[in-house]
OpenMM code with the backbone's topology and positions (N, CA, C; nanometers):
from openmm import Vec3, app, unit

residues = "UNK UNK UNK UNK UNK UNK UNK UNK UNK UNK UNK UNK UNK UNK UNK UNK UNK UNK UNK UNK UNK UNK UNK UNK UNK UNK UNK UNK UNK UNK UNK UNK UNK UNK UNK UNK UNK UNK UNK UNK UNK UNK UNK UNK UNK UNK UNK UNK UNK UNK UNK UNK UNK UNK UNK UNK UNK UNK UNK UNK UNK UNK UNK UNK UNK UNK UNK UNK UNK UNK UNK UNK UNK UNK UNK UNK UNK UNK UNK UNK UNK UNK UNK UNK UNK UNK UNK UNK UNK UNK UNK UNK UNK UNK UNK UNK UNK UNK UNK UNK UNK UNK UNK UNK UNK UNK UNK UNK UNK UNK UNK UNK UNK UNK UNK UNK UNK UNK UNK UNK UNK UNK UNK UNK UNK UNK UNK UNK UNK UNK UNK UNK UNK UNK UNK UNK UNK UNK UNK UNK UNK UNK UNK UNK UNK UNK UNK UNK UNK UNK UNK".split()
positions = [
    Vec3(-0.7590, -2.0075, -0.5130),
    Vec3(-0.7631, -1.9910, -0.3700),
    Vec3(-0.8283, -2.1141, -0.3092),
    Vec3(-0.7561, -2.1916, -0.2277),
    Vec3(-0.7642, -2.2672, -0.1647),
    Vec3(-0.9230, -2.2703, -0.1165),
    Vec3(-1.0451, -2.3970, -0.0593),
    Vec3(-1.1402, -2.3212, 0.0563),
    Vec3(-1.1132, -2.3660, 0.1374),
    Vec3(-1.1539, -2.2832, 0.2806),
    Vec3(-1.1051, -2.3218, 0.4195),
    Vec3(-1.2037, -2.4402, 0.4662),
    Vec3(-1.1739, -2.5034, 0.5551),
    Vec3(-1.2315, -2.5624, 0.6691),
    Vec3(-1.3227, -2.5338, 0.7796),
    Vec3(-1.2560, -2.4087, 0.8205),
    Vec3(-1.2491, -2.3569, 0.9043),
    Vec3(-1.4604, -2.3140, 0.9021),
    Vec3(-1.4705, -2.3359, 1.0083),
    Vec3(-1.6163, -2.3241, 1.0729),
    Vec3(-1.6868, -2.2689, 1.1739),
    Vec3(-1.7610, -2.2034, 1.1898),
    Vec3(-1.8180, -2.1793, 1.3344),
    Vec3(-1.9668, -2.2459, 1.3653),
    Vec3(-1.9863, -2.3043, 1.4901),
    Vec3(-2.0857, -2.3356, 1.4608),
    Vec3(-2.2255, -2.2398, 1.4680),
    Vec3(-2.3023, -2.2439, 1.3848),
    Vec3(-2.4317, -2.2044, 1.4247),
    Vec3(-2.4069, -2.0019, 1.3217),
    Vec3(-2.3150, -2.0031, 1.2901),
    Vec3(-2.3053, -1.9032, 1.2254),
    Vec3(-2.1480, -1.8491, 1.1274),
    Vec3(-2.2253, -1.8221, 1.0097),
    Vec3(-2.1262, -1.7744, 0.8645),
    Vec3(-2.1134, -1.5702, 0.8906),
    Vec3(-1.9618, -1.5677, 0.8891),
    Vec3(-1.9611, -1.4356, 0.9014),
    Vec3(-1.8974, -1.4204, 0.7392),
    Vec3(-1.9500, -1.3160, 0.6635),
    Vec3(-1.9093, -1.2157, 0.5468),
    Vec3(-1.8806, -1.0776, 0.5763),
    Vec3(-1.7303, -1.0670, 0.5069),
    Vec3(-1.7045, -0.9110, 0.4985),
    Vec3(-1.7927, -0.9096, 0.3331),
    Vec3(-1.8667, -0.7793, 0.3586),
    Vec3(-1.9186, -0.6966, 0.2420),
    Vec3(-1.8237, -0.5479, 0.2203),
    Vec3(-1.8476, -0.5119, 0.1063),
    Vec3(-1.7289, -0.3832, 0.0874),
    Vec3(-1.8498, -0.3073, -0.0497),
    Vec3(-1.9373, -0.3565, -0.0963),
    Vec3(-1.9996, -0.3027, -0.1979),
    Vec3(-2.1769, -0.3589, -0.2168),
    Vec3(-2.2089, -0.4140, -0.3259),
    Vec3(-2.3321, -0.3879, -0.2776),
    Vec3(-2.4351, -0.4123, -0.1976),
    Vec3(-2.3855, -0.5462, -0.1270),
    Vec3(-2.4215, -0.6462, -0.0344),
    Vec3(-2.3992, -0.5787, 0.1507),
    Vec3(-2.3566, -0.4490, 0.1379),
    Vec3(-2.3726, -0.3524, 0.2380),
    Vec3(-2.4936, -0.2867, 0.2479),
    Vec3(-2.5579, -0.2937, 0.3720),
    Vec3(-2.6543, -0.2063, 0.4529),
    Vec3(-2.6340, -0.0512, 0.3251),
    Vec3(-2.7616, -0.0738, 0.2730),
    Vec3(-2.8311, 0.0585, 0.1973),
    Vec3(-2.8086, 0.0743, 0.0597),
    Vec3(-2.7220, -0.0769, -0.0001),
    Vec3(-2.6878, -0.0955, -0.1266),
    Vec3(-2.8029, -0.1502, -0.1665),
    Vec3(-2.7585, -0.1590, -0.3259),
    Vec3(-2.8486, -0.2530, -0.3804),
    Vec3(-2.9074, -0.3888, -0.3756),
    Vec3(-2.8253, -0.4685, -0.3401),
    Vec3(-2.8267, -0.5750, -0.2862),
    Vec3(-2.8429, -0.6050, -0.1591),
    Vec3(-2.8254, -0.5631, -0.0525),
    Vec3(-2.8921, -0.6078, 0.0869),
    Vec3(-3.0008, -0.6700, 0.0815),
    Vec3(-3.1134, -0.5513, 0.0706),
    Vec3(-3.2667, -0.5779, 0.0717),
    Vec3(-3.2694, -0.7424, -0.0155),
    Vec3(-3.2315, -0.7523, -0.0830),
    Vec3(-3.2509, -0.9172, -0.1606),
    Vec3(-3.1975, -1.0193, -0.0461),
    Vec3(-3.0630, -0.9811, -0.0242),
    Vec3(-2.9595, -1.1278, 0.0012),
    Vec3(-2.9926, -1.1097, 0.1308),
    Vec3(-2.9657, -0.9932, 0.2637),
    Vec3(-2.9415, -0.9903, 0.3445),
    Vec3(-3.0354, -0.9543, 0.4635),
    Vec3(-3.1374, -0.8526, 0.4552),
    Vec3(-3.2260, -0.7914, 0.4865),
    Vec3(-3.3039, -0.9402, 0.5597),
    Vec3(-3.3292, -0.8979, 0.7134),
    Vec3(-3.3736, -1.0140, 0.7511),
    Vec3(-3.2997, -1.1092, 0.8093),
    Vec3(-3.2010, -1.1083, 0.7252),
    Vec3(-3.1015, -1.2751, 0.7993),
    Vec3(-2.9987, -1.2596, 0.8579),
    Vec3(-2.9714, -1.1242, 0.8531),
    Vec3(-2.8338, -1.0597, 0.8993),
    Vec3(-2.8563, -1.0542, 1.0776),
    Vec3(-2.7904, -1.1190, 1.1754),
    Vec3(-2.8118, -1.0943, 1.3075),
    Vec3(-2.7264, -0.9783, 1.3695),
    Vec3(-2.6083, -0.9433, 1.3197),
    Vec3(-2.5098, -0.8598, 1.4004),
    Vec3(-2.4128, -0.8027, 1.2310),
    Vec3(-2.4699, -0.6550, 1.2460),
    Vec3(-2.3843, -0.6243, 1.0933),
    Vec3(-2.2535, -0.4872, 1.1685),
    Vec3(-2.1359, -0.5022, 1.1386),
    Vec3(-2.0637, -0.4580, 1.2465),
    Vec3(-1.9582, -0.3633, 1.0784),
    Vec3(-1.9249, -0.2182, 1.0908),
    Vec3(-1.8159, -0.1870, 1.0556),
    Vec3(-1.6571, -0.2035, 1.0560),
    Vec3(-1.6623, -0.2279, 0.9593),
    Vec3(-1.4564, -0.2507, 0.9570),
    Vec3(-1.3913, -0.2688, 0.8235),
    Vec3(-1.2571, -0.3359, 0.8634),
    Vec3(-1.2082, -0.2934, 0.6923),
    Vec3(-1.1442, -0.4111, 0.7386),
    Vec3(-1.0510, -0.4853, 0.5916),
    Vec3(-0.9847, -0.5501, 0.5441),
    Vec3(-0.8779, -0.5126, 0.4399),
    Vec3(-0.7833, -0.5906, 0.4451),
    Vec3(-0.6600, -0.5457, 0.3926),
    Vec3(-0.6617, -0.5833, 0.2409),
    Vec3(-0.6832, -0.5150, 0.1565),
    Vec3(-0.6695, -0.5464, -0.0049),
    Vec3(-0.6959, -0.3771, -0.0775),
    Vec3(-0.7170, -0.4150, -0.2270),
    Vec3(-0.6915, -0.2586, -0.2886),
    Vec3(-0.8835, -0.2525, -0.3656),
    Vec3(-0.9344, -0.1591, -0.3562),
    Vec3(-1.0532, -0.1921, -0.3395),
    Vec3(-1.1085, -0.0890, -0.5228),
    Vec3(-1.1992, -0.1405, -0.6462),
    Vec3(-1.1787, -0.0862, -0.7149),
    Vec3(-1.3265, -0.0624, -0.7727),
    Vec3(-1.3892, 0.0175, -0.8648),
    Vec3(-1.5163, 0.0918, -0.9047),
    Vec3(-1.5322, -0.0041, -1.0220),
    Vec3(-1.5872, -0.0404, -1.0750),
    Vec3(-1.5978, -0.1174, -1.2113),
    Vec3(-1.7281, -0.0423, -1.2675),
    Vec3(-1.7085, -0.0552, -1.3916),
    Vec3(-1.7520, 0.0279, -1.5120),
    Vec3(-1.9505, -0.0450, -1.4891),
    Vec3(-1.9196, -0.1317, -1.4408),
    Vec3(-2.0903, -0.2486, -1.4716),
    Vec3(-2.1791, -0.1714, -1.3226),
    Vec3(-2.1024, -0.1013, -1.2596),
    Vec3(-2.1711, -0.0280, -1.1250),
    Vec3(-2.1554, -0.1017, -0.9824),
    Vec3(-2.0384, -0.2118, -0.9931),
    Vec3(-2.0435, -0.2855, -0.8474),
    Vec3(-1.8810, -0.2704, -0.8567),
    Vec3(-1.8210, -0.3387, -0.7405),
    Vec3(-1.6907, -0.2939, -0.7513),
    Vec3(-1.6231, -0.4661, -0.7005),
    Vec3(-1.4925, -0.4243, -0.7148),
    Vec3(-1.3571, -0.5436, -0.6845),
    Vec3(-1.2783, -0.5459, -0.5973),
    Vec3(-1.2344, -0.6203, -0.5190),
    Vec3(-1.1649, -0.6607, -0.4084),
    Vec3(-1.0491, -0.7176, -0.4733),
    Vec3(-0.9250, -0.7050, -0.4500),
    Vec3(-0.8176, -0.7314, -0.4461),
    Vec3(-0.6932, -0.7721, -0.3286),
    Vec3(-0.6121, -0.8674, -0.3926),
    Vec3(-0.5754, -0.8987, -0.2270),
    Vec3(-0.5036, -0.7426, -0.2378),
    Vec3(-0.4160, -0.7078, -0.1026),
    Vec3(-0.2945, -0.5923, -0.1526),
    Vec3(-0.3072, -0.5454, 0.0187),
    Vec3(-0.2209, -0.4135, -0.0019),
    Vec3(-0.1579, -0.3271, 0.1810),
    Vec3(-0.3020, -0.2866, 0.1869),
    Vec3(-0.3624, -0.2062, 0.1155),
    Vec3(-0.4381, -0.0661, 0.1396),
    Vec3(-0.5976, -0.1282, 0.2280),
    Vec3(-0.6258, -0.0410, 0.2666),
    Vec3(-0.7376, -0.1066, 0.3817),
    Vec3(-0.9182, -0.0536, 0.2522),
    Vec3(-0.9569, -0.1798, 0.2878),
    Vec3(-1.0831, -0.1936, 0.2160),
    Vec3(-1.2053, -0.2106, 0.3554),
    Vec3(-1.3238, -0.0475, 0.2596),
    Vec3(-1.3846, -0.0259, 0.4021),
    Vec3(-1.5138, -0.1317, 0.3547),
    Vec3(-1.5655, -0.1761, 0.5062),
    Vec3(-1.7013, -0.2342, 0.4289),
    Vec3(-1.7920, -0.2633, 0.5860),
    Vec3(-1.8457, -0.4169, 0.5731),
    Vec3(-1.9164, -0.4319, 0.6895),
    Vec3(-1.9173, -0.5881, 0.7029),
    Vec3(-1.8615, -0.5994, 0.8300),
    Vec3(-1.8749, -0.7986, 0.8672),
    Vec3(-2.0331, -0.7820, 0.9086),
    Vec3(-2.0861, -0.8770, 0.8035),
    Vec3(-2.2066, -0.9263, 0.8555),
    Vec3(-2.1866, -1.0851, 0.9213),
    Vec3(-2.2887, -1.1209, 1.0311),
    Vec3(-2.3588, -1.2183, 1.0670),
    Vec3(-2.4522, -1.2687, 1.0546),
    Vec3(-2.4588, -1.3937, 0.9843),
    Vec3(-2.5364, -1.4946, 0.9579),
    Vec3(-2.5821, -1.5914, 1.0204),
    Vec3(-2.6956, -1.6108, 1.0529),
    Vec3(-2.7529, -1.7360, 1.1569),
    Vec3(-2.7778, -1.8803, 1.0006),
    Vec3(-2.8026, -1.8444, 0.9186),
    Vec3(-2.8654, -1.9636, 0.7996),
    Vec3(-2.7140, -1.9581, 0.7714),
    Vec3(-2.6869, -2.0993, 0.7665),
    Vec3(-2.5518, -2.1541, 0.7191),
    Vec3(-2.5569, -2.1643, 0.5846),
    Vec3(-2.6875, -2.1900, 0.5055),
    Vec3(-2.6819, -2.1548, 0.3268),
    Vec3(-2.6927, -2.0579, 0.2848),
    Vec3(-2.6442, -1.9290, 0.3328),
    Vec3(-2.6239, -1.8011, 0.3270),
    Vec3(-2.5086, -1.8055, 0.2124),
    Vec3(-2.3742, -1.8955, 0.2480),
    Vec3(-2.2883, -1.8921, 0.1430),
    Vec3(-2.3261, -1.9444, 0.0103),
    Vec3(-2.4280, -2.0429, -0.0306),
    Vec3(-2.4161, -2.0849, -0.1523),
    Vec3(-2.5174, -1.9432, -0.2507),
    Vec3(-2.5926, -1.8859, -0.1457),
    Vec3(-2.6712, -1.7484, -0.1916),
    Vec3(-2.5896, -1.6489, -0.2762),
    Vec3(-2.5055, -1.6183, -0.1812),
    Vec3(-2.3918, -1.4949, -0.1994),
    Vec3(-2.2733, -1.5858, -0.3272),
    Vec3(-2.2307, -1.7114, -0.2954),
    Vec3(-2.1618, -1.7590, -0.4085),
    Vec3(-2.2248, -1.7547, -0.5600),
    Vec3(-2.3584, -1.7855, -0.5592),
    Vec3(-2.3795, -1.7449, -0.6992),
    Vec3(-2.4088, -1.6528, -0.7636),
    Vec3(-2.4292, -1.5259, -0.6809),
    Vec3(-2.4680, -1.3396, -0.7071),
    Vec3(-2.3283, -1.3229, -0.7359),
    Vec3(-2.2311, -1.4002, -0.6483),
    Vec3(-2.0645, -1.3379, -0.6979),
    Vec3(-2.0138, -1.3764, -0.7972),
    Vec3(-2.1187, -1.5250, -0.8993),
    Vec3(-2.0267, -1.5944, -1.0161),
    Vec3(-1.8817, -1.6656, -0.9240),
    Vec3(-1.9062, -1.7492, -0.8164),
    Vec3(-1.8027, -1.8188, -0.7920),
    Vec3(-1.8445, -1.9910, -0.7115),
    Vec3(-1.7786, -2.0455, -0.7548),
    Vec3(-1.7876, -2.2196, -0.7901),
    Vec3(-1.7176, -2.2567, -0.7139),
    Vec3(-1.6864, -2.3172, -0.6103),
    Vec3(-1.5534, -2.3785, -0.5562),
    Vec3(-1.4850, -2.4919, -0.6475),
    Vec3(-1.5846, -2.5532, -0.7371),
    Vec3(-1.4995, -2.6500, -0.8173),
    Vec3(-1.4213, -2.6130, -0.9048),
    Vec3(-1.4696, -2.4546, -0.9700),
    Vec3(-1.3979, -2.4204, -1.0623),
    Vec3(-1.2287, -2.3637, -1.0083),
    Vec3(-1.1519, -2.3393, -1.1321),
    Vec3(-0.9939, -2.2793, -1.1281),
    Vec3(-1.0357, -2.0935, -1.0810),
    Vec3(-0.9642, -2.0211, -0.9989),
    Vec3(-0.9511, -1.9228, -0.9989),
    Vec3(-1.0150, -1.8287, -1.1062),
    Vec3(-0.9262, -1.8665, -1.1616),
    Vec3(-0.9416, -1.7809, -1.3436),
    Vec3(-1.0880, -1.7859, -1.3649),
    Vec3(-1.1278, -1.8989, -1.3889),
    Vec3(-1.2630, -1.9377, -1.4258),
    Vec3(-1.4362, -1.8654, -1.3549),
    Vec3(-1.3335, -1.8319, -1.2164),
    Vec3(-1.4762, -1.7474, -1.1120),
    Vec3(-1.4673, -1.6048, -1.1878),
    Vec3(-1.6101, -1.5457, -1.1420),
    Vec3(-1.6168, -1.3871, -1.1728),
    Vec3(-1.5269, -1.3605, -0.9967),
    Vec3(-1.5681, -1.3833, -0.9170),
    Vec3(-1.4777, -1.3663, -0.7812),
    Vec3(-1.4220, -1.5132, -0.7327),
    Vec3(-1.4032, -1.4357, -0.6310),
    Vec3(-1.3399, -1.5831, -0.5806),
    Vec3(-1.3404, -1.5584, -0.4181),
    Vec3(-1.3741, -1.6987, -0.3549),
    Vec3(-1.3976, -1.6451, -0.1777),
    Vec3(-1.2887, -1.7305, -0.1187),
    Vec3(-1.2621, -1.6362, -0.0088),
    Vec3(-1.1592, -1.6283, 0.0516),
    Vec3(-1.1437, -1.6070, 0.2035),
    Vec3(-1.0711, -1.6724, 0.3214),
    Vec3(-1.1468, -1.6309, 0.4567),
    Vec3(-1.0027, -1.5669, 0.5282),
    Vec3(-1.0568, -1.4078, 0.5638),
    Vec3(-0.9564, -1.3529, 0.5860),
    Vec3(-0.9808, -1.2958, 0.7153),
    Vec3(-0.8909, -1.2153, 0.7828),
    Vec3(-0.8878, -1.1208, 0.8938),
    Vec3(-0.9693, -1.0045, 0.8634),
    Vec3(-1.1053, -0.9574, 0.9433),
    Vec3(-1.1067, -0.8603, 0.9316),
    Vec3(-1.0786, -0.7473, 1.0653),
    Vec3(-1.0791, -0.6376, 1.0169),
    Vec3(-1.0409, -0.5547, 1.1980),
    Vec3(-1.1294, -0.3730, 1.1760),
    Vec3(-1.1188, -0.4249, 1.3227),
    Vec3(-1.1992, -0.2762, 1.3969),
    Vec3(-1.1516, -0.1521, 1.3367),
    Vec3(-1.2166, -0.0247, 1.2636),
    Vec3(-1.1835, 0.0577, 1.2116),
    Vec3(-1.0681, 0.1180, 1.2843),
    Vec3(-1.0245, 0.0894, 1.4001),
    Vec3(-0.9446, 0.1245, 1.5243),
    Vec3(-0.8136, 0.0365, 1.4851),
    Vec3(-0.8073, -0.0321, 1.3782),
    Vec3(-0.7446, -0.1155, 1.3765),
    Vec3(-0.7018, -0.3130, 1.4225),
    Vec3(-0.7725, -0.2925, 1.5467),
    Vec3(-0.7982, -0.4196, 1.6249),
    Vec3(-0.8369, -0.5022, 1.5694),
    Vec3(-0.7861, -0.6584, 1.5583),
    Vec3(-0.8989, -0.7690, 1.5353),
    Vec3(-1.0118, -0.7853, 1.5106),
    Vec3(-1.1214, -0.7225, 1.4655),
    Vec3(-1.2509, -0.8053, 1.5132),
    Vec3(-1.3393, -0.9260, 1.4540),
    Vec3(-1.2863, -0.9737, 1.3698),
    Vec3(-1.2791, -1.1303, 1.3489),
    Vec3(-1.2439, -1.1844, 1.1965),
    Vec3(-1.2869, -1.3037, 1.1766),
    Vec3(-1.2480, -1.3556, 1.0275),
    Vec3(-1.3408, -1.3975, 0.9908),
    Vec3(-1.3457, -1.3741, 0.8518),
    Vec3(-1.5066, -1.4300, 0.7927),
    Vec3(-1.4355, -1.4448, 0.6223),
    Vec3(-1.5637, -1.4692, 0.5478),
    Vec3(-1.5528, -1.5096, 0.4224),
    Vec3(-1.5316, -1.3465, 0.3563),
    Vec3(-1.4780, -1.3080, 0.2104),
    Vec3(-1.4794, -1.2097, 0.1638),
    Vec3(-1.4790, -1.2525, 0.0145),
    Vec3(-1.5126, -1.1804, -0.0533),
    Vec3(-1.4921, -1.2086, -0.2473),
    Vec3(-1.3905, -1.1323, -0.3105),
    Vec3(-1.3107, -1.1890, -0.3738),
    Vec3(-1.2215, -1.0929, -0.4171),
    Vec3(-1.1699, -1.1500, -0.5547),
    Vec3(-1.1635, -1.0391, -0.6593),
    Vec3(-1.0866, -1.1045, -0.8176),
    Vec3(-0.9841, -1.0410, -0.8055),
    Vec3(-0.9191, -1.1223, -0.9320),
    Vec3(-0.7443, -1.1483, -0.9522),
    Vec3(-0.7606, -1.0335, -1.0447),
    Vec3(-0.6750, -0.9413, -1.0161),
    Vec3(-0.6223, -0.7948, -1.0304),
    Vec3(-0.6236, -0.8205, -1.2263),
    Vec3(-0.5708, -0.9341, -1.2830),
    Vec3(-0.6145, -0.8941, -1.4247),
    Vec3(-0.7877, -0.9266, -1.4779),
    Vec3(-0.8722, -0.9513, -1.3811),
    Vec3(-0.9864, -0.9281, -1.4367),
    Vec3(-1.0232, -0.8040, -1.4210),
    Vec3(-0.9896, -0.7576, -1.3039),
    Vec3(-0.9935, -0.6262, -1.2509),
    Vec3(-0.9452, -0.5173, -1.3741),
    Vec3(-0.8293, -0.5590, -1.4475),
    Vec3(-0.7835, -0.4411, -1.5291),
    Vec3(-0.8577, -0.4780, -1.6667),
    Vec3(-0.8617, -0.6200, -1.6690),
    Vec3(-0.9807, -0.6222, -1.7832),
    Vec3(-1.0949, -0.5978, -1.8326),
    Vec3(-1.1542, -0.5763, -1.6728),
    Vec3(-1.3144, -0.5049, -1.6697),
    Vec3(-1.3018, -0.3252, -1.6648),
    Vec3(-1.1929, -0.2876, -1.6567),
    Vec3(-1.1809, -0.1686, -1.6228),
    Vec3(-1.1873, -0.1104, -1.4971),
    Vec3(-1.1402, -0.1856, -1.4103),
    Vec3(-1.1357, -0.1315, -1.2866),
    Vec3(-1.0627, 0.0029, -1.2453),
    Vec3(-1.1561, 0.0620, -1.1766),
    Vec3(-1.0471, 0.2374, -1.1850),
    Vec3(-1.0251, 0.2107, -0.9955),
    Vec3(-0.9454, 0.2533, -0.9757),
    Vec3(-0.8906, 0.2354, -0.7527),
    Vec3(-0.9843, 0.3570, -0.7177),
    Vec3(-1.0358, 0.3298, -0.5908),
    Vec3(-1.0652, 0.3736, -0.5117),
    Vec3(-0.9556, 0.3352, -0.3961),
    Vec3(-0.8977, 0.5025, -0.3904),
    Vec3(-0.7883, 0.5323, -0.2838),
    Vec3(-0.8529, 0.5205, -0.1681),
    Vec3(-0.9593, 0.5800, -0.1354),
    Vec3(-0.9777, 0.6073, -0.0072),
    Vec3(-1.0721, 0.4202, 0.0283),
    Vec3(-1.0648, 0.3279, -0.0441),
    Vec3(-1.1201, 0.1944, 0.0078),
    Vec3(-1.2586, 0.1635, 0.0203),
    Vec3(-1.3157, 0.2600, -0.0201),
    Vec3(-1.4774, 0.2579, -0.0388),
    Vec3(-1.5656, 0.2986, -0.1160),
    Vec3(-1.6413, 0.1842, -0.1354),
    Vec3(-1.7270, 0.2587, -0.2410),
    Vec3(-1.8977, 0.2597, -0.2021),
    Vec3(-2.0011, 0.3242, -0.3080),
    Vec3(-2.0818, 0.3006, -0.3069),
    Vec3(-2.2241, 0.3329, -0.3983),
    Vec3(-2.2705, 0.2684, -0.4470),
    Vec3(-2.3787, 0.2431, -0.5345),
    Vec3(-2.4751, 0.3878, -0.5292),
    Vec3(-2.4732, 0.4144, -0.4216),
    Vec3(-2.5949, 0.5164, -0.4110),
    Vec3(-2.5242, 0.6262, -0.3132),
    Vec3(-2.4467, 0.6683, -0.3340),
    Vec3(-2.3799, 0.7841, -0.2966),
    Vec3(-2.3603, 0.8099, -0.1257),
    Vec3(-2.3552, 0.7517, -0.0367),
    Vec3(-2.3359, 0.6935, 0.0639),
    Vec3(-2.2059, 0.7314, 0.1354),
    Vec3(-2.1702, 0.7819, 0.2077),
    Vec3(-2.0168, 0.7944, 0.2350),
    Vec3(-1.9804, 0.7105, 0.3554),
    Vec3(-1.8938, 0.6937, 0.3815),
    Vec3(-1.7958, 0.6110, 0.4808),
    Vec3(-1.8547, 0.6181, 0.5801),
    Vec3(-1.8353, 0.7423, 0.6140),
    Vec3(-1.8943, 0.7877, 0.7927),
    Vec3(-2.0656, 0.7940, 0.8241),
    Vec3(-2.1315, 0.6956, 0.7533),
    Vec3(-2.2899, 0.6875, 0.8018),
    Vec3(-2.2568, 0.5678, 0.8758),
    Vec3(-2.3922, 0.6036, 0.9995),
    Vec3(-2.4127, 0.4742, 1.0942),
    Vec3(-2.5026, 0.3767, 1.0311),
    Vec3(-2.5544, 0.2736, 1.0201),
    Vec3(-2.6365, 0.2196, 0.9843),
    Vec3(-2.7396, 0.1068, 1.0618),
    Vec3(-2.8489, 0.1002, 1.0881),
    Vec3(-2.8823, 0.0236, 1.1262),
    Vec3(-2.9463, -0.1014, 1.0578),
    Vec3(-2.9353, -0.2027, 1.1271),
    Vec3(-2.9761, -0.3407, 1.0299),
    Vec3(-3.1086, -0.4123, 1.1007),
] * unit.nanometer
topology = app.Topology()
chain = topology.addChain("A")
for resn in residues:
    res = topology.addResidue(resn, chain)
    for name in ("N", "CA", "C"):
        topology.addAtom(name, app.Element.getBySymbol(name[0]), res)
């Protein structure tokens, strides 16, 4: 996967879909604090449980639920790139994920913007044992879809 160009100034937006979401395991480390505006929505890929307790992003139709966070620290990405095992120098194959800057949109469906996301190639996915999550969401600590959260 190609990396983009593409920039804003003064702030890095990430879709999260697993643990790097408000009340996971990972927030409190990576995010907690630096996050200015953490907003619900989904993205378009097939979203999967992995056996190690964190889960996989895939490109695909099915809608993957999660949360666009906002970032004011622009080295926010090299943080999150190495918790994900991904290199921009390296080949695809070679990342544990791989980042990618996609559309994300309003649970309503709507636009509500584009940011960075992580996602592996569907045979690591079947190699780690990835099992689908139909309904596009997951979560570490038993958490369901429909909580509000504050950040």
């Amino acid at each position: 996967m190609a990396e983009s160009k593409i920039k804003f100034p003064g702030e890095v937006r990430v879709f999260v879909y697993g643990t790097l979401k408000p009340g996971e395991a990972n927030y409190q480390k990576y995010c907690a604090g630096k996050v200015k505006v953490a907003q619900r929505g989904f993205a378009l890929g097939e979203l999967f449980a992995l056996p190690m307790g964190y889960p996989a992003m895939t490109l695909g139709e099915g809608q993957v639920q999660g949360h666009l966070l906002s970032f004011a620290d622009l080295g926010i990405l090299k943080e999150l790139d190495d918790l994900e095992g991904y290199h921009p120098s390296r080949q695809t194959p070679e990342n544990l994920y791989n980042r990618q800057y996609i559309e994300i949109f309003k649970i309503q469906g709507l636009c509500l913007s584009w940011a960075w996301a992580y996602f592996m190639t569907p045979e690591q996915v079947i190699q780690l044992g990835g099992v689908p999550q139909s309904d596009g969401w997951w979560s570490g600590c038993g958490i369901r879809a429909n909580r509000c959260y504050e950040v």
